[in-house]
C-alpha positions in Angstrom: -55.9 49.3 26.4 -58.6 52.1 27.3 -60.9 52.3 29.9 -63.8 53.7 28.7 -65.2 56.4 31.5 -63.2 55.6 34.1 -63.9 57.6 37.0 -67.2 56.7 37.2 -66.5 53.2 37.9 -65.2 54.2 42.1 -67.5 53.7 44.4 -67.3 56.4 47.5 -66.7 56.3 50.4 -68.2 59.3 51.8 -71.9 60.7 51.5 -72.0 62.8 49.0 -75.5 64.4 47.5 -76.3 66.3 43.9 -78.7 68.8 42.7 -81.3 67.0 40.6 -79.9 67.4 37.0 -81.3 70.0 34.7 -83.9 68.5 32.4 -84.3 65.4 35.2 -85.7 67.3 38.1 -88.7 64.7 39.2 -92.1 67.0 39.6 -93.1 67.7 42.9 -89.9 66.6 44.3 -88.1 69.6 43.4 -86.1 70.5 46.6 -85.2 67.1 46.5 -81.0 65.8 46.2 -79.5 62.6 45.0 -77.5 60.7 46.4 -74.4 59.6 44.4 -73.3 55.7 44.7 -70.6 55.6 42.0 -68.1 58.6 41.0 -68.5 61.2 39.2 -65.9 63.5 36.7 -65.1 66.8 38.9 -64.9 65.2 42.2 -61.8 65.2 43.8 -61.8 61.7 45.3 -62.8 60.7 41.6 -59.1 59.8 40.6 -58.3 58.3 44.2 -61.5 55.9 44.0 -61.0 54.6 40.4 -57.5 53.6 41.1 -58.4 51.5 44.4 -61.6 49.9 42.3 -58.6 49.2 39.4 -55.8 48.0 42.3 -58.9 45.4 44.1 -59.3 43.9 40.0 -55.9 43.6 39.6 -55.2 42.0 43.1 -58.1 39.5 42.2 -56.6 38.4 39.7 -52.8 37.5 41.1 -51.0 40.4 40.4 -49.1 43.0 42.7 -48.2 46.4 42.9 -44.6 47.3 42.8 -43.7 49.7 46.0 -41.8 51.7 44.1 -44.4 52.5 41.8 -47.9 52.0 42.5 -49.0 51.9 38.4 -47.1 49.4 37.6 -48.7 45.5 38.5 -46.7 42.3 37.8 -47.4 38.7 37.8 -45.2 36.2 37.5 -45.9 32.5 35.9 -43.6 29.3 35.4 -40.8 29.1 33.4 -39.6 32.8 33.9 -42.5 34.1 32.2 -44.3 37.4 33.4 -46.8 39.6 32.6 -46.3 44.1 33.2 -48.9 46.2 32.9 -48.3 49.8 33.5 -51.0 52.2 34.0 -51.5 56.1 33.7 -55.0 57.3 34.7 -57.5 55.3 31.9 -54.0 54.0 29.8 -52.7 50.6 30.0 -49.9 49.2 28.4 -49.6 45.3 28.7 -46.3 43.6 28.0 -45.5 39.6 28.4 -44.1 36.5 27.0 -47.4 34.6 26.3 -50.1 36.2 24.3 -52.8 33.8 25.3 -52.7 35.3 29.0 -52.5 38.5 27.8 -55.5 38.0 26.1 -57.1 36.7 29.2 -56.5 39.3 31.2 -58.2 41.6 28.7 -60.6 39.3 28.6 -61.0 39.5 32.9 -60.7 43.5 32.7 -63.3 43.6 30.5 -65.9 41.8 32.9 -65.4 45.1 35.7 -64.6 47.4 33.2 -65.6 48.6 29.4 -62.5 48.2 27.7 -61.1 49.3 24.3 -58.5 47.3 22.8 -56.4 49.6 21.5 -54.2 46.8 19.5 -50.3 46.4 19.3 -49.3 49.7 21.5 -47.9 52.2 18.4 -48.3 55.5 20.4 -49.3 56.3 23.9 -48.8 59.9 25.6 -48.2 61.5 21.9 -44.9 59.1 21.9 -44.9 56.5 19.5 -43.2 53.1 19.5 -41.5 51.9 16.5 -40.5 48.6 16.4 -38.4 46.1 15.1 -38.7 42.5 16.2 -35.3 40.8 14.5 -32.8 43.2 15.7 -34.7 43.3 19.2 -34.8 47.0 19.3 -37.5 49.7 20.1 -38.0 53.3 19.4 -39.6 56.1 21.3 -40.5 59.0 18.6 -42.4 62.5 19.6 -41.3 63.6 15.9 -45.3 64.7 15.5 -45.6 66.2 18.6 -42.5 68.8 17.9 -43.4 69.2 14.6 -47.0 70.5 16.0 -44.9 72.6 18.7 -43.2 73.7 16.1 -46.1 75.0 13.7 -48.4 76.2 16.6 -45.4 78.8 17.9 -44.9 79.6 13.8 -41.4 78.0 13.7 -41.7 74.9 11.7 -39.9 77.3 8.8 -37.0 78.7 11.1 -33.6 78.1 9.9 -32.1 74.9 12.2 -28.9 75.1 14.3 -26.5 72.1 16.3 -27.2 73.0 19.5 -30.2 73.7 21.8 -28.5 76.8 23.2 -25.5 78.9 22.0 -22.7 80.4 24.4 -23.6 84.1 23.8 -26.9 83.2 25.9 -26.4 84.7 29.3 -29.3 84.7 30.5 -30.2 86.8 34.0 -33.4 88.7 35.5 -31.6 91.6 34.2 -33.0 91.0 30.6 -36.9 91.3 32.3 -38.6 94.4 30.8 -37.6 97.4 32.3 -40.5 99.9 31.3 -44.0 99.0 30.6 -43.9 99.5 26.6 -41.7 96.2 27.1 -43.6 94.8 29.4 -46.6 95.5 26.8 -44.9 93.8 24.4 -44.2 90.8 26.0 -47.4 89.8 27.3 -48.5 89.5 23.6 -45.6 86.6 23.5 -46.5 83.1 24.3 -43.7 82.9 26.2 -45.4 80.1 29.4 -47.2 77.8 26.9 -44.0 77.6 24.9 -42.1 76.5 27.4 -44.2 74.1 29.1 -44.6 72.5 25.6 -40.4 72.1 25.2 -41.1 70.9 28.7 -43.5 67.9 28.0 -40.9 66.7 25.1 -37.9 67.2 27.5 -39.7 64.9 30.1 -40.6 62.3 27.8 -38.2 61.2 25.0 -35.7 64.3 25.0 -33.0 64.3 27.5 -30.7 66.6 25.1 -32.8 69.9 25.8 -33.2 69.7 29.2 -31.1 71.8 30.5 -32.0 74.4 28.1 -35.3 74.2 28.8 -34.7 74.3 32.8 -32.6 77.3 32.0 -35.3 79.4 30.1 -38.2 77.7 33.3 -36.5 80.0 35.4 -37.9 83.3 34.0 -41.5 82.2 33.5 -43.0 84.9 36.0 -41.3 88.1 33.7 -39.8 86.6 30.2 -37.5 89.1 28.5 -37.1 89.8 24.3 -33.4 88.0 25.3 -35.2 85.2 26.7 -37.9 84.3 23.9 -35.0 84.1 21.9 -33.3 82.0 23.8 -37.1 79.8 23.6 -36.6 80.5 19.8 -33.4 78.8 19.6 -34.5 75.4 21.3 -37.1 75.3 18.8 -34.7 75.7 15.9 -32.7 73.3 17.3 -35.5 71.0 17.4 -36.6 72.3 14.2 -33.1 70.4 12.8 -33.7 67.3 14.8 -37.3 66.5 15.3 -36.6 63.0 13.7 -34.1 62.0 17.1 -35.4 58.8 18.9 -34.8 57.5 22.5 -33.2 53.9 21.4 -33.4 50.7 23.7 -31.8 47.7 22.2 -28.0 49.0 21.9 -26.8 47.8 24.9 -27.2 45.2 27.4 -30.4 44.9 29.8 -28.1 46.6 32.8 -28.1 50.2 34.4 -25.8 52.5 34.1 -26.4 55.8 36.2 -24.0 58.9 35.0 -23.8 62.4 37.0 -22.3 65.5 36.2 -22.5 69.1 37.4 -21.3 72.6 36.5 -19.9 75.3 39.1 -22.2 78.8 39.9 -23.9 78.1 36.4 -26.6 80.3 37.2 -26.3 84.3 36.7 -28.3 85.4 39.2 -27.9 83.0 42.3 -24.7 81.8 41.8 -26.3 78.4 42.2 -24.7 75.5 40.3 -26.2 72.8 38.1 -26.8 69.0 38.8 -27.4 66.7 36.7 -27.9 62.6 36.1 -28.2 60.3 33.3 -29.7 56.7 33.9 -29.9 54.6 30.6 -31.1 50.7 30.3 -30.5 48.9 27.3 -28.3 51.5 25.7 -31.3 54.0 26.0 -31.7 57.1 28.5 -34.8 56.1 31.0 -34.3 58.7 33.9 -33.0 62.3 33.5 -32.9 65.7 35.2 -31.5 69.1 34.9 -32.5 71.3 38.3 -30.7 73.8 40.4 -28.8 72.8 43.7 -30.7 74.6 46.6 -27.9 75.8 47.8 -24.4 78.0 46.9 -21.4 75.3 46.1 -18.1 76.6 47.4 -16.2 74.8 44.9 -16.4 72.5 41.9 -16.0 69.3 44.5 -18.4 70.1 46.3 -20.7 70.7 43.1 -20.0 67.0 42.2 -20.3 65.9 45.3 -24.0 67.1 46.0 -25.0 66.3 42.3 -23.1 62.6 43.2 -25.7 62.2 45.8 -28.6 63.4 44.0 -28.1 60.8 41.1 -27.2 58.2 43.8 -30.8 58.3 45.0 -32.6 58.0 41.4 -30.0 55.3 40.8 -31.1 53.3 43.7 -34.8 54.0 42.7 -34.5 52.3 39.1 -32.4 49.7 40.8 -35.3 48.9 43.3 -38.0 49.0 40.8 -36.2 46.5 37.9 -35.8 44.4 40.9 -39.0 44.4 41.6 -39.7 43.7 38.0 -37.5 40.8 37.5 -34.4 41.8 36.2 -31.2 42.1 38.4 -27.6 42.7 37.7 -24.4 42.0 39.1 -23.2 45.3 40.3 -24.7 49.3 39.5 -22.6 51.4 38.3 -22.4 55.1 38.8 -20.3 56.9 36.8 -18.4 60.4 37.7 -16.1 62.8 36.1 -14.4 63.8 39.7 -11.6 62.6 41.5 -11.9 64.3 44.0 -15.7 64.3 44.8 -15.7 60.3 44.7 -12.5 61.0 47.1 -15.2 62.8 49.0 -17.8 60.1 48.7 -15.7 57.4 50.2 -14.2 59.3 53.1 -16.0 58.6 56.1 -14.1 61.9 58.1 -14.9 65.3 57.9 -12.5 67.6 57.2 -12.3 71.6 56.7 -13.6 71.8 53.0 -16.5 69.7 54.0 -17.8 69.9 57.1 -19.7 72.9 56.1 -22.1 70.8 53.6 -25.4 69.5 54.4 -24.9 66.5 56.4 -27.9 65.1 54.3 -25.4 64.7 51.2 -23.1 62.4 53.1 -25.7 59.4 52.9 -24.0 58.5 49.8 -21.1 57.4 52.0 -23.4 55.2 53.9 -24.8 53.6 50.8 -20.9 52.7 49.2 -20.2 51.0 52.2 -23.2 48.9 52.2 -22.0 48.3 48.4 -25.6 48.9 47.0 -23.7 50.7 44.2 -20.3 51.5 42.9 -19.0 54.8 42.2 -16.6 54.8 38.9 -14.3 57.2 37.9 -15.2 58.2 33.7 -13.4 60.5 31.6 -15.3 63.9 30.8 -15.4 62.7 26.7 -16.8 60.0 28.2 -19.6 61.5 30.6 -23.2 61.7 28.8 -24.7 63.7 31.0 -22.8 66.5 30.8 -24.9 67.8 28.1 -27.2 68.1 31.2 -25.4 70.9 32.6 -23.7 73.3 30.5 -23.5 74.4 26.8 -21.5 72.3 25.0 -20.0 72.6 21.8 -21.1 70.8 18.7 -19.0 68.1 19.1 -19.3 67.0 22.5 -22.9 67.4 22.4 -23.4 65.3 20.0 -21.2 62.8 21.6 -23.8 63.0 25.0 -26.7 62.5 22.8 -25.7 59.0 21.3 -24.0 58.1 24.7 -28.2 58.7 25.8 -29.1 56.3 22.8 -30.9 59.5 20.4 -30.5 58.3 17.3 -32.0 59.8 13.9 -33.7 57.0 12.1 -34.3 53.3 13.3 -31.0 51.2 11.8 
């Protein structure tokens, strides 16, 4: 669904007054102002309004926000059955058991609101959703959005590689431009738009470039030649694997959270990589690639902080399903370190650890209360290493189908 102008339908709270619109002024009344009694586009409480207007309909008619997030309304019927409707600014998707009350609550969102039916949801957010009823499985394709990224930056040509960046990439502030011919140079490269369009693709459906693309996000203020090629290369890579899909459907309806981390990754800083891996139904859901904030003293501690860090998302997506309906047995965080799980369930501090953030211990607070488990996994075994560090070929690809991307729907 659609909502057709959507920010006008808020009514403010404030007094707020206009200029008479050109080609509207009334004569004789020209120093007159109007007062506004709906919202308008360009106001900042514009966005704010039309969402409590939306959450008041929606409230009316039974449902309830989740806490843990505010777009997403659920109502509950007999016999297990439920209705979700998620929303993102004027899009709606609608998902339930029983098409009739679908259909009426279109039916009721159309009395406060013009609607567009928009049909059987096929693409939202330039991702589409491929189906297939019998085997129960869904697809979530941005193969048309890369392949645009890919012809607006003049790369939809370039010869493909395996992986979204190659060892011999080092990159540092050192590669900046040194003298202003270079500097000259690069400001006729697209270097910002690029990225923040590998971004948008990262966030949505592709967890396998992330950590590429957070590497290359950290010289947006003065890009280097080294570093557009290092852009250059993601897009080849994508240029060889547009077609990969986010898979649900593979796996059982239970999350599985998966951490990982490398040690003083980062060139410059010395700073180390976290990263996490939540998938749901054999497909990825939650991801992320970033920078510790601060200097790890060792590979434990590395684990240990990125441990935490995917400990909190986990619990997140644990809340939220709850609050959606769905519950499981026991959450499962997996971790490729002895020693920083050691660290996780040892409630003393000791010489190689009182120095850490006491902020990072939480995690021990949250084992004992058994809200999740932490798991020992083999490295072979841990998908989100490809979160972290350059991997070779065959690991990589390993990561990718552990994060349910698959080629073509099977």
């Amino acid at each position: 669904m659609d909502v057709k102008t959507a920010f006008f339908h808020g009514d403010l709270e404030e007094n707020i007054y206009i200029k008479q619109p050109k080609g509207f002024v009334v004569k004789g009344k020209e120093d007159y102002v109007c007062k506004l009694t709906k919202s308008l586009y360009g106001l900042k409480q514009a966005p704010r309004q039309w969402y409590k207007k939306f959450e008041s309909v929606m409230i009316q008619q039974g449902y309830k926000k989740t806490i843990s997030d505010h777009c997403a309304f659920v109502r509950k019927f007999s016999n297990n059955y439920f209705i979700i409707l998620m929303l993102y600014v004027d899009d709606m998707l609608i998902v339930g058991h029983d098409s009739s009350r679908i259909n009426l609550l279109k039916k009721e969102l159309s009395k406060s609101f013009a609607m567009k039916d928009l049909g059987p949801a096929r693409q939202i957010l330039d991702m589409e959703i491929i189906r297939d009823r019998k085997s129960k499985k869904l697809w979530l394709s941005q193969e048309k959005y890369i392949e645009k990224v890919l012809q607006r930056f003049h790369m939809n040509k370039a010869k493909a590689v395996s992986t979204p960046l190659a060892n011999h990439f080092k990159l540092s502030t050192r590669h900046a431009p040194s003298n202003d011919d270079e500097k000259a140079r690069m400001q006729h490269i697209a270097y910002r738009p690029a990225v923040g369009s590998l971004m948008y693709a990262m966030v949505c459906t592709r967890p396998d470039i992330a950590h590429a693309v957070g590497v290359v996000s950290r010289f947006l203020s003065n890009p280097g030649r080294e570093h557009w090629n290092a852009v250059k290369w993601i897009m080849r890579y994508l240029r060889g694997s547009s077609s990969l899909k986010l898979c649900f459907g593979i796996g059982e309806l239970v999350l599985h959270g998966y951490t990982d981390s490398d040690l003083a990754g980062d060139v410059d800083t010395r700073k180390s990589t976290s990263g996490y891996l939540v998938t749901f139904a054999g497909g990825a859901v939650a991801w992320q690639s970033k920078l510790q904030k601060c200097v790890a003293l060792s590979t434990t501690e590395a684990e240990f902080i990125a441990t935490t860090e995917a400990c909190k998302e986990l619990l997140w997506m644990k809340k939220f399903i709850c609050e959606l309906g769905f519950t499981q047995k026991m959450y499962i965080l997996y971790c490729d370190s002895q020693s920083a799980i050691y660290l996780c369930k040892n409630p003393t501090f000791h010489g190689r650890s009182k120095h850490i953030n006491v902020k990072y211990h939480w995690i021990r607070d949250v084992l004992d209360s058994r809200s999740l488990e932490l798991v020992k996994i083999h490295t072979n075994d841990n998908c989100s290493d490809m979160l972290t560090k350059i991997l070779p070929r065959g690991k990589f690809e390993a990561c990718c189908v552990g994060a349910g991307l698959a080629h073509t729907p099977t």
